[in-house]
Structure formats: C-alpha cells, structure tokens
N, C-alpha and C positions, 0 to 999 in steps of 0.2 A: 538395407535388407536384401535388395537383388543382389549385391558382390556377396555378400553373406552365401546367400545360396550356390551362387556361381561357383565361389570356392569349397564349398563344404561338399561338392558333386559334381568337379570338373572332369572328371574322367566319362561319368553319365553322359553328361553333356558334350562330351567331345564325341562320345559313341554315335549318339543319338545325332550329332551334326555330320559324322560322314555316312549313317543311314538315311538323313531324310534330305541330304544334299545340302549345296555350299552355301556358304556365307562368309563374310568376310567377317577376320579374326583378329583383336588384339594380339600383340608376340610383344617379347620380352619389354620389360619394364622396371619401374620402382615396386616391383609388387613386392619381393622378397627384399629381406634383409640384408647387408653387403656382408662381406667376411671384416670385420673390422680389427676382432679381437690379433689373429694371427692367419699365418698362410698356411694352415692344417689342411688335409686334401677336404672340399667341399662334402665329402661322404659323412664327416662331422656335423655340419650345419644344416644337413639335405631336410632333417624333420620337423626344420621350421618354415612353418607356414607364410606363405607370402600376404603380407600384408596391405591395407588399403595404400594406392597410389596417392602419396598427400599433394604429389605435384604432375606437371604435365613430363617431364622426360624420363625415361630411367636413367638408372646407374650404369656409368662404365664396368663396375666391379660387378651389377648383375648381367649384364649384356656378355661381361667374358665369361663370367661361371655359365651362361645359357649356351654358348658357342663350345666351349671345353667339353662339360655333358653331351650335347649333340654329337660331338667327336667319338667322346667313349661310348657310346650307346652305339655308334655306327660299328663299331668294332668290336662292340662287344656285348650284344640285344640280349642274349640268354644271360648273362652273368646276373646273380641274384643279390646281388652287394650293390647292383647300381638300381634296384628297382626304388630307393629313397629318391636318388638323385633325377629316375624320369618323372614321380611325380611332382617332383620339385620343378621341374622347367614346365612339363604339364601346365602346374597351376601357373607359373611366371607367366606364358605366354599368353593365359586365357588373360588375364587381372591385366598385364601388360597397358600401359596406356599412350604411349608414341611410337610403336613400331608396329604395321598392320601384316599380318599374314593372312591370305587367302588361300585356301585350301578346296580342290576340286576331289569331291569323295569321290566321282567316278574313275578317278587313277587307279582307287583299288577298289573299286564296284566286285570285278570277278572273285574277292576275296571271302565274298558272302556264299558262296554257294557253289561247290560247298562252301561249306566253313574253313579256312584255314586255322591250322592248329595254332600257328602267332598270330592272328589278325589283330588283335589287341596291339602289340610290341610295334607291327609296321603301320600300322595309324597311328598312332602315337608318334612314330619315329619322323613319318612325313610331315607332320605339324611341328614336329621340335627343328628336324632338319631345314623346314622352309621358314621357321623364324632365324635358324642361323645365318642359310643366306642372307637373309635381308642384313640384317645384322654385318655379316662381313662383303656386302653389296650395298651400301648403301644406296650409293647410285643406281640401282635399278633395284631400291626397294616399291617401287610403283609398276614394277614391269612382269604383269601376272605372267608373262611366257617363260621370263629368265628367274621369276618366281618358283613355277611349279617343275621346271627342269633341275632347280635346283634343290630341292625338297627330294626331286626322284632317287637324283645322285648320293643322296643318302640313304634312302630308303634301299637301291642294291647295294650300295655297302652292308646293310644291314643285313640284308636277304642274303646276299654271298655267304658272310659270315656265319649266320645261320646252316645254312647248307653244307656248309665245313662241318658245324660239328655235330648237323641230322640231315645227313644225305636225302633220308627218307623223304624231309620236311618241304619240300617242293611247291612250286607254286606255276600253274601254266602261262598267266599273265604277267610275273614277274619272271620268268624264263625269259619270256619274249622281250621282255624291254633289256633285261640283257645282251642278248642277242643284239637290239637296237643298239647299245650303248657299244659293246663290239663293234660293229659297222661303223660308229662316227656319227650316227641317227638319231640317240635320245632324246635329244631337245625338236627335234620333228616330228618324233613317236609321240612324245609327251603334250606336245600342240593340239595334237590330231586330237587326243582324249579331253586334255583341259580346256579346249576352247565350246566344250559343249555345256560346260559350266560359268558360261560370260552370259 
C-alpha cells in the first residue's frame, strides 16, 4: 500500500521533500518496464507506469532510458512532448530500489521566494540529474559531494537552456552558480550549500 501511494503522488511527494528538507532517495531501478517490444523513441512507452521492484537491482535497459531522459530534459526542460518521459524517470527514481540519490533541497531553497516560474521543472530536473550521475558514476555513487555537484551540472544545463528560449525567466541563485561553474568553482559552490544538508 505505501508504494501504491508513493507512486500514485510522486511528484507531491517530491515537492513536499525539497520543501521540508532532504532525505535520502531511491534513483533508478526495476520500477519501470524495459523497452522490450522494439527500439521506438521511449516517448512511446513513457505512460507506463513503473512498476513494483520484484527484485533487488534494476534493469540496464531502465538505468539507460533514466540516463537518455536526464540528457533530454537537460536540453530541453520546456519542450512539452518530454513532460511523459519526466514523469516517467520522476516515478523510476522515487520506486527505484538499488541506486540511492540524495538530494539537498537547499541548492534550490532561493527558488521559493519568490517563486520561480520553473521551480517544478528544475527540481525535478536535480533529482533526475543526480540519479543519472550516479548511474554513470558508479563509483562515486556514495559520494554525496560528487553527488550533488553532479545533479547541479544538469540542473544549469537546464537553467541555461531555459534562459535561451525566456531570457526573462531568470533566476539570482542559479545565476550565481553559473558564474561558479564559469570560474572552475561549482563543485565548491555546491559544497558550501549541500554540506548543510549532511
């Protein structure tokens, strides 16, 4: 019954975890279905729901489709033909049951208040992005610094991209860690924030 709910209001629940602070998060796993039939783009398969993890590891074939989405979401947050495929890694990563993601909602604390017009899309995006490091890090899938530096580094992909195509759409704390990430800084800048979530 608790996966039940977990999945039926994983976006709630993702909201509500970077409002009330971190916790450590399953990431990609056997939740979803693999692509078995054919190699159609996953934009086909995206509205099926991940299912119970009957085992302890996931699928290579869900860990690439989680990795691929991450990619195109970095590049392409606004596009509205991929919002199947974010809730689709969404629920993988919560259901997930052998790849752990830790996520520090103070990265993007300033995102509250105001309100940024994406804050949905770049939370979301920092939870899918830092299951993909793990994912293609294995080796420092335990290493919450090289964790949430790597989650960042999608998340201004995403921001960038954004900003391309609503200049307006701005943000002062993701400014800034661009600027860090300019410098050769981010993974220092992103320290300084995320170790207040340990």
């Amino acid at each position: 019954m608790r996966d039940f709910v977990r999945k039926s209001a994983v976006t709630t629940l993702f909201m509500y975890f970077i409002a009330a602070g971190g916790r450590e998060l399953p990431a990609p796993g056997n939740s979803a279905p693999a692509l078995t039939q054919n190699t159609a783009p996953a934009r086909q398969k995206s509205s099926v729901q991940p299912q119970k993890p009957s085992e302890k590891h996931s699928t290579p074939e869900d860990r690439q489709r989680l990795v691929a989405i991450a990619h195109k979401l970095e590049a392409a947050p606004l596009d509205p033909a991929l919002a199947p495929e974010r809730q689709w890694a969404v629920n993988f990563v919560v259901a997930a049951p052998d790849v752990h993601v830790r996520v520090c909602p103070t990265l993007l604390g300033d995102l509250r208040r105001p309100k940024y017009k994406y804050r949905s899309e770049i939370s979301e995006q920092l939870l899918i992005s830092s299951a993909a490091f793990v994912i293609e890090h294995p080796d420092q899938a335990d290493n919450y610094r090289a964790q949430s530096a790597g989650g960042m580094e999608g998340v201004l992909k995403a921001y960038s991209a954004i900003i391309k195509a609503e200049p307006q759409a701005t943000a002062k704390s993701l400014d800034t860690l661009l600027e860090k990430q300019r410098e050769g800084k981010l993974a220092d800048a992103v320290w300084e924030i995320a170790k207040t979530c340990q």
